[in-house]
Structure formats: C-alpha cells, structure tokens
C-alpha positions in Angstrom: 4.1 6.7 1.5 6.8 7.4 -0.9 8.0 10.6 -2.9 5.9 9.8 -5.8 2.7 8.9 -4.0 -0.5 10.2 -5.4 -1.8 10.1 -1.5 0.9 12.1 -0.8 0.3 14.7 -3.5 -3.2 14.5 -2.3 -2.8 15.4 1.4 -0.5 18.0 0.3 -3.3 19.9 -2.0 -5.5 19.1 0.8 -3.2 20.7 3.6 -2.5 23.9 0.9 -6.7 24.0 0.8 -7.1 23.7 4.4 -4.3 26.8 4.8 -6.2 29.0 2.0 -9.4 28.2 3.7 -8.0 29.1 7.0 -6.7 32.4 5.9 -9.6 33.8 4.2 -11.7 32.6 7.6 -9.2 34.2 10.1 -7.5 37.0 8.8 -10.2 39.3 10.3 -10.2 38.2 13.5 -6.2 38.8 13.3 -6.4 42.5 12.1 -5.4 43.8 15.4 -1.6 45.3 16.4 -0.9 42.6 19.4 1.8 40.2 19.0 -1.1 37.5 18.8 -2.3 38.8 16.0 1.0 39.5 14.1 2.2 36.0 14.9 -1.1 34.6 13.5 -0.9 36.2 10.2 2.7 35.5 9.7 1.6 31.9 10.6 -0.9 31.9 8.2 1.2 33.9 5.5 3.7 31.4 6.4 1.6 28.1 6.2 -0.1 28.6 2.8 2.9 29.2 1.2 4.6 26.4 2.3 2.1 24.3 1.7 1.3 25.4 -2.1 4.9 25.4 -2.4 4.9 21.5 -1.6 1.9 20.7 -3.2 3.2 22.1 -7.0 6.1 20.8 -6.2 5.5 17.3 -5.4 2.8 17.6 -8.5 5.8 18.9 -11.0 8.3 15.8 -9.8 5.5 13.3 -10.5 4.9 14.5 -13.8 9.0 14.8 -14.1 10.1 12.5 -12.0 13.1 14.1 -11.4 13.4 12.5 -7.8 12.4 9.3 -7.1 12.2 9.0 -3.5 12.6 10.6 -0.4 16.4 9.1 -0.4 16.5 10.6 -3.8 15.6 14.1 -3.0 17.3 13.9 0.3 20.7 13.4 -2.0 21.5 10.0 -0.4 22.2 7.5 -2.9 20.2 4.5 -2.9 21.3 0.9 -3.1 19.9 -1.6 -5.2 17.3 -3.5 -3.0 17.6 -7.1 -1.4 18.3 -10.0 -4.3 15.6 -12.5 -3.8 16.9 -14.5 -6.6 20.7 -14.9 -8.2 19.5 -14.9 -12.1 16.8 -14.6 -14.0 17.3 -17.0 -15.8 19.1 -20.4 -14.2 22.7 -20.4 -14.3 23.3 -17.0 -15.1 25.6 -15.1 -12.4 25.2 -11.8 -14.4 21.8 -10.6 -14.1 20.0 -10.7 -10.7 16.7 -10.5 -10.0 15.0 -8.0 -7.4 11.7 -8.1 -7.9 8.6 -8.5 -10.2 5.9 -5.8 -10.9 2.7 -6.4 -13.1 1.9 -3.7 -15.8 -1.1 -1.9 -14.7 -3.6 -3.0 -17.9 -6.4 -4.9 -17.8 -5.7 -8.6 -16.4 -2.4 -7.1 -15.8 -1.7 -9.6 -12.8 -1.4 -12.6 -14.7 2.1 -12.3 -17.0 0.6 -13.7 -20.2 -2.1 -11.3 -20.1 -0.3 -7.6 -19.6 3.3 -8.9 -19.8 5.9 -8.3 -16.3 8.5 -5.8 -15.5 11.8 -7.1 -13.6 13.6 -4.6 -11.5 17.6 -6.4 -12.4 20.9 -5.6 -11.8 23.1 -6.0 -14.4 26.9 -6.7 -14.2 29.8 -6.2 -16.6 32.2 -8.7 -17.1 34.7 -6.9 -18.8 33.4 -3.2 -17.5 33.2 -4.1 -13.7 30.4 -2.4 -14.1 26.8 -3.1 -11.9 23.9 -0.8 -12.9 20.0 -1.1 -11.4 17.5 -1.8 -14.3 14.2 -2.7 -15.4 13.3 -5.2 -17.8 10.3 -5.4 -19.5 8.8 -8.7 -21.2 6.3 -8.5 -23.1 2.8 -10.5 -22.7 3.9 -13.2 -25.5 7.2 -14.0 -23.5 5.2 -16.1 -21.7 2.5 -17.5 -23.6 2.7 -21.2 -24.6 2.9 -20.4 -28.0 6.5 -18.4 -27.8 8.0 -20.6 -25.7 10.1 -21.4 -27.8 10.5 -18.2 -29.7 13.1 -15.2 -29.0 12.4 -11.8 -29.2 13.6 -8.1 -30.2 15.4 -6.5 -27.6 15.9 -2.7 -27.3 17.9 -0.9 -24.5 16.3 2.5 -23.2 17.8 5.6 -21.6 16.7 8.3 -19.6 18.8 11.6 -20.0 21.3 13.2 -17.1 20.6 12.7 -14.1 17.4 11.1 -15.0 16.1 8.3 -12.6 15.2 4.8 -14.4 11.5 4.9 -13.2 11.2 7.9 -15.2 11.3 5.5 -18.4 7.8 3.7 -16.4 5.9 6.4 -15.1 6.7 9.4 -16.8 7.4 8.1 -20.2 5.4 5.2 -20.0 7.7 2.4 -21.6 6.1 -0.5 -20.9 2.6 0.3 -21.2 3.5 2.3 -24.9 5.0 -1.0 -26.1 2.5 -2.7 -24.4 -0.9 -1.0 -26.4 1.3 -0.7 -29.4 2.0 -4.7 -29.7 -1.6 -5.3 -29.0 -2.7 -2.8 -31.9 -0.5 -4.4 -34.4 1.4 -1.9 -34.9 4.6 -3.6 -33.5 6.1 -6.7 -32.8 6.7 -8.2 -28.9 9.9 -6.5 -27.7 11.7 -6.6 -24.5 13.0 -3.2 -23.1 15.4 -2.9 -20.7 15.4 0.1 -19.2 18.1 2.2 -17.1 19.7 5.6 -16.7 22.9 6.3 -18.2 24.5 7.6 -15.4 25.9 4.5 -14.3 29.0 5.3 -12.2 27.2 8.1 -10.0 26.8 10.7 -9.9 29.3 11.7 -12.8 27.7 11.9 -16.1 30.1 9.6 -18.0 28.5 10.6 -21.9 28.6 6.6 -22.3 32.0 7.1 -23.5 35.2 4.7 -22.3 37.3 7.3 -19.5 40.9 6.6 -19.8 41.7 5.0 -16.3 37.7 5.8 -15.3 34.4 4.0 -16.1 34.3 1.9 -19.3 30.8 3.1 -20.1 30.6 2.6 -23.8 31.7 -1.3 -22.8 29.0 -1.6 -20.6 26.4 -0.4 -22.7 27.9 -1.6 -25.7 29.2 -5.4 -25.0 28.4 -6.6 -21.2 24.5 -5.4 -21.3 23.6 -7.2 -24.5 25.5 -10.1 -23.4 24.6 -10.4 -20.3 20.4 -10.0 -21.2 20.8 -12.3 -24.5 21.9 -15.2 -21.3 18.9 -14.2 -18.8 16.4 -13.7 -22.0 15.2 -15.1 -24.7 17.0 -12.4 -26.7 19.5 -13.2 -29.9 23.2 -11.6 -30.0 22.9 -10.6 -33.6 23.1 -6.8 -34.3 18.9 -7.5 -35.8 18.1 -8.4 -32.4 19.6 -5.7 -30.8 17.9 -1.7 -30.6 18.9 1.5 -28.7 16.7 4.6 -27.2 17.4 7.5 -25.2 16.2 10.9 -24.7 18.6 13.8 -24.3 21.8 12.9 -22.8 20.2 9.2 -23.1 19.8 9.6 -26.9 23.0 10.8 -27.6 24.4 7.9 -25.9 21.8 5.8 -28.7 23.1 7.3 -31.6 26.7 7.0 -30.3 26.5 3.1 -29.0 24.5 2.5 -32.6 26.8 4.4 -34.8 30.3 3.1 -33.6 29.0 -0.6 -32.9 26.9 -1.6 -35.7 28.4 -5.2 -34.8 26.0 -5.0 -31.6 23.1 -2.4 -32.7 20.9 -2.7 -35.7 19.0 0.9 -34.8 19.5 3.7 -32.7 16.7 6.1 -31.8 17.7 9.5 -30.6 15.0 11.7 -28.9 16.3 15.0 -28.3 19.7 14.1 -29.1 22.5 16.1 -28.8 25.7 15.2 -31.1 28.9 16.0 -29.5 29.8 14.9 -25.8 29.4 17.5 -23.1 32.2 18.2 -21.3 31.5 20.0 -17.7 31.6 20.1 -14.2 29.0 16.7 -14.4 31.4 14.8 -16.6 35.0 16.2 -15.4 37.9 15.4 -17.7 36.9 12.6 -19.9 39.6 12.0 -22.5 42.4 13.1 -20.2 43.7 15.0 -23.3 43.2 12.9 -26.1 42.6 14.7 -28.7 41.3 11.2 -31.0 39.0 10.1 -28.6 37.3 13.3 -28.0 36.6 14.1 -31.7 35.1 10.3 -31.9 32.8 11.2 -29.2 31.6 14.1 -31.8 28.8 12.3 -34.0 29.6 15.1 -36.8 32.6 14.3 -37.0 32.4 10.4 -36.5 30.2 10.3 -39.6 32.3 12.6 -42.1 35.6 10.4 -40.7 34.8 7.2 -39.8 32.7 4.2 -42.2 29.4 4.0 -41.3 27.7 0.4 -40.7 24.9 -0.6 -41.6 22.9 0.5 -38.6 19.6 2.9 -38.8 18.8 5.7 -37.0 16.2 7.8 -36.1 16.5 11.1 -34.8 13.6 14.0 -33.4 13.7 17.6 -32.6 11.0 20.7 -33.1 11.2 24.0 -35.4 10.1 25.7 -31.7 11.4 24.4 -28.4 14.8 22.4 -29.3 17.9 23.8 -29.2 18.9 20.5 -31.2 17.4 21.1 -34.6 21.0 22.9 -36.6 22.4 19.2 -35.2 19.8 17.6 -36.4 19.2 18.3 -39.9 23.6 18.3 -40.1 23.3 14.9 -38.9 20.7 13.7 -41.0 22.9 14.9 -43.9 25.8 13.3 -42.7 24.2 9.7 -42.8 25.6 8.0 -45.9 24.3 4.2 -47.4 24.9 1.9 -46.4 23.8 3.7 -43.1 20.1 4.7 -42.8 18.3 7.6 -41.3 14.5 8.4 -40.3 13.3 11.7 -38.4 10.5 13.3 -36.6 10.1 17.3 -36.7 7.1 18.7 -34.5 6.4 22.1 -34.9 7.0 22.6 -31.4 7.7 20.8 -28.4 10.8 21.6 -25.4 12.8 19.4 -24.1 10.4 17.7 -21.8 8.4 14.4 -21.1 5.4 16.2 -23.1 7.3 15.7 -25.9 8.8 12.5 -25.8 5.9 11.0 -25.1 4.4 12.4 -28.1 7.3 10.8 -30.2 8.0 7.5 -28.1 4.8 5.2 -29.8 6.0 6.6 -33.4 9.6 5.6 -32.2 8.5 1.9 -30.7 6.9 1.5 -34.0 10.0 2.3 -36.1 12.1 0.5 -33.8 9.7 -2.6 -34.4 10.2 -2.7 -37.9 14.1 -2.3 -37.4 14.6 -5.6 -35.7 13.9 -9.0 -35.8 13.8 -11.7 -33.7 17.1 -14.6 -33.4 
C-alpha cells in the first residue's frame, strides 16, 4: 500500500484507536510499582503517541502531499518508471509514454467519456533536459468529432519541492478542468503537469544557470515543442498557457513575461516576484549582475518591453506574505501587456487556497487561448 493510501491512513487511525482504547482499559491494572507495570505504561504512553503521531501525519501529507511515496519520504529519489511505449504520438522520440490513468468521474474508464491522464517524460533537445510529467487530455481529445481539431494547451507547476501528483490529488487539475469544460464555462484544454524542480533536488527558479541547468529553455522552448509533436496542440503563443503556485507561479509569470513568442498567459498563484536565492538554489548567476536583475519581475517590467502576453496574478489581505508584490506588479503591467487578479480576504499559502482560486483561474485561462 503506498504512502498516500487511504487504507493506510485508515489502519493507522485504527491502530491510534486501538492504543487509546487500550490505555483507558489497562492503565489500572498497571498502577502498581513493579517493573511490569512501569514498562506497561511506558508501553502504552509510548504506543498511543506514536500511533497518533502517524495517523495526523499520514492524514496532513495526503491533504499536502508533500511526500509521495515511501521512496519519497525515505529521501531516495525515484526514477521514472518502465517505458511501455517510445512516444505518444508515432514518430516522436521526445515524449515517452509510461502509463495511462482514467479520471475518476462518472464513465471515467472509457477516454471519450472522463478524458485520460498520461504519466510522460519529456526531453529537451536543446536543454538536455528529462523531467517526469503528467498530461492530461481532455474528454473531446478523443471524440470523433475533434479528431481533427487541436486544442489549448497550458503547462502547470507545483511550487518547491512540490511533487507532480500534488497538481492531481491535492489540487485537483484534471478533474477542475474536467467539471469546468463540462459546465461551459471553459473550453477543452490539455494540461501538462510537472514540478519545477527539474534538475533535483536544487531549486533552479526556472532560470538559465550559467554552466548549470538551462531551466528557462526547458520550460520555455523544448516542452512546448516537444508536446505540440506528441499532441494535438499548435506552437503559436494563443495556443500556449502557463500555471504555477508559489515557486511554480513565479516561474508562470516569468516564462510568460520574457517569452511572449511562446506564452499567450501566465497565471501566478501565490507568486512571488523576484528569484530566491538560498541554500535550495546555490549560486545561480555566478555573479551576473544582468541576469539576476532579469530574474526580478519588478524590475523586468519597468526595464524591459512587455509583449503582449496576459497575466493573472492572486494573493489575500490576510495570509499572503505576497500582496505589497502584488499590487506593485499589477501596477507595473503596461498595454500592450494585460493583467487580471484575485484578492481573497484571507487565505495562507496552502492547497485550501489554491484550490479556491484554481476553477476561476482554468476559466480565465480558457478565455486566454485558443485553439491552432
């Protein structure tokens, strides 16, 4: 049973019951001085609060996710599982295919009914990049009547460390843009979902290192490239979106604003708007000065012309250390550049709120793009 295992967070509540139970039930046959006694207390004492400790534990990491398996928490990295196919799409050497997963709606096992989610891993030509991802296509991507058809695509990020099935279970992704499409409120999109983190574990702020990992290429050139040959997706920048949370929706607003060539919109959740630079990212301008104030969105949008990309940025009056940044941004934006917001009145830096602001941000995102 695996990290994330409802049966496992049940037998753990179960075993924390069984403890409590045990406790209240023998504690008075153990009120005597022997050593027997002392060593079944401490036992008990012992037991419970292991036990509890597991079971909130294992309950807060599957609301999180912030592990997402055993591998995971252990701290041994895990490699992409065994290729079953070379593409998926024939002919196309960058994209491979691991496996399939059905969205878990009603008539979700048949593709054209609840859509399909494709664990990938994508290489970078020019980046020599290979990251893990999921794809998700949408229900119409493979109804008779789109066969022909292409679709929106938007790339989606979790923040640092962040795992990639956070963007399924936690945030919910694919089923959001799933009950959104089939409420009219949005078009069909394909999402392809990942972490930003990918040259672990160093959080690379999507940003080219000198002599280091070419993030920013990755995201910005081989991953669109690479997706628009598997998929039916267009290379235009109106086919192309960008979402992240945290450190994931700084790297949005960054890919979006300096690549408006690539990116139509860029959707920041929780955004931040200058690279970090600590012990997670080491050095990553090796002392240039130039690239380290481009890597400041502030700065980038008072000194460098603006495309014509849109972007969309959220924080809260209570809860967001992001909101100063915010509004300054928002400022910043200048025509032919265009910017939307959401402000909660409160909401921290957690999946509670992003997944009060991701089907407002699908939606939005929707009406950004268009189809080749």
């Amino acid at each position: 049973m695996g990290l994330t295992s409802n049966k496992v967070l049940a037998l753990a509540i179960l075993v924390a019951v069984v403890f409590f139970a045990a406790t209240v039930w023998l504690w008075p046959r153990l009120a005597g001085r022997g050593w027997r006694a002392l060593s079944g207390r401490v036992g008990l004492l012992l037991g419970t609060q292991l036990s509890l400790f597991a079971a909130v534990g294992l309950a807060a990491n599957n609301y999180f996710l912030f592990y997402g398996s055993w591998a995971d928490l252990l701290g041994r990295e895990q490699e992409p599982g065994v290729v079953v196919d070379h593409s998926a799409a024939s002919g196309v050497r960058n994209v491979s295919l691991v496996e399939k997963r059905n969205l878990e709606v009603p008539g979700g096992q048949h593709p054209q009914v609840g859509g399909q989610i494709q664990k990938v891993v994508i290489s970078g030509e020019e980046s020599g990049i290979r990251s893990p991802a999921y794809v998700y296509l949408p229900p119409e991507y493979f109804q008779p009547a789109y066969a022909e058809k292409t679709f929106p695509a938007s790339v989606v990020l979790t923040g640092y460390p962040g795992t990639a099935e956070n963007l399924l279970k936690g945030l919910r992704y694919p089923r959001t843009a799933y009950e959104q499409a089939k409420a009219g409120r949005m078009q069909p999109m394909i999402l392809v979902m990942l972490r930003p983190t990918v040259a672990p574990p160093r959080d690379t702020e999507c940003v080219d290192v000198p002599g280091g990992p070419q993030t920013e290429t990755y995201f910005a050139k081989d991953l669109p490239k690479a997706v628009s040959a598997a998929y039916r997706v267009g290379g235009e920048p109106r086919n192309w979106g960008f979402i992240g949370n945290s450190t994931g929706g700084y790297c949005a607003l960054k890919i979006a604003l300096h690549h408006p060539e690539q990116f139509a919109a860029g959707a920041g959740l929780s955004a931040y708007y200058k690279a970090a630079e600590d012990v997670t990212t080491g050095d990553l301008f090796k002392g240039d000065d130039s690239l380290r104030r481009r890597a400041d969105l502030l700065w980038s949008l008072d000194n460098l012309p603006q495309g014509e990309s849109s972007f969309l940025v959220t924080t809260s009056k209570q809860g967001e250390s992001n909101l100063r940044g915010t509004l300054d941004f928002i400022e910043k934006v200048k025509s032919p550049a265009r910017v939307s917001s959401i402000t909660l009145d409160s909401g921290g830096h957690n999946f509670g709120t992003w997944n009060r602001e991701i089907p407002p941000t699908l939606v939005w995102m929707g009406g950004r793009l268009s189809a080749a």
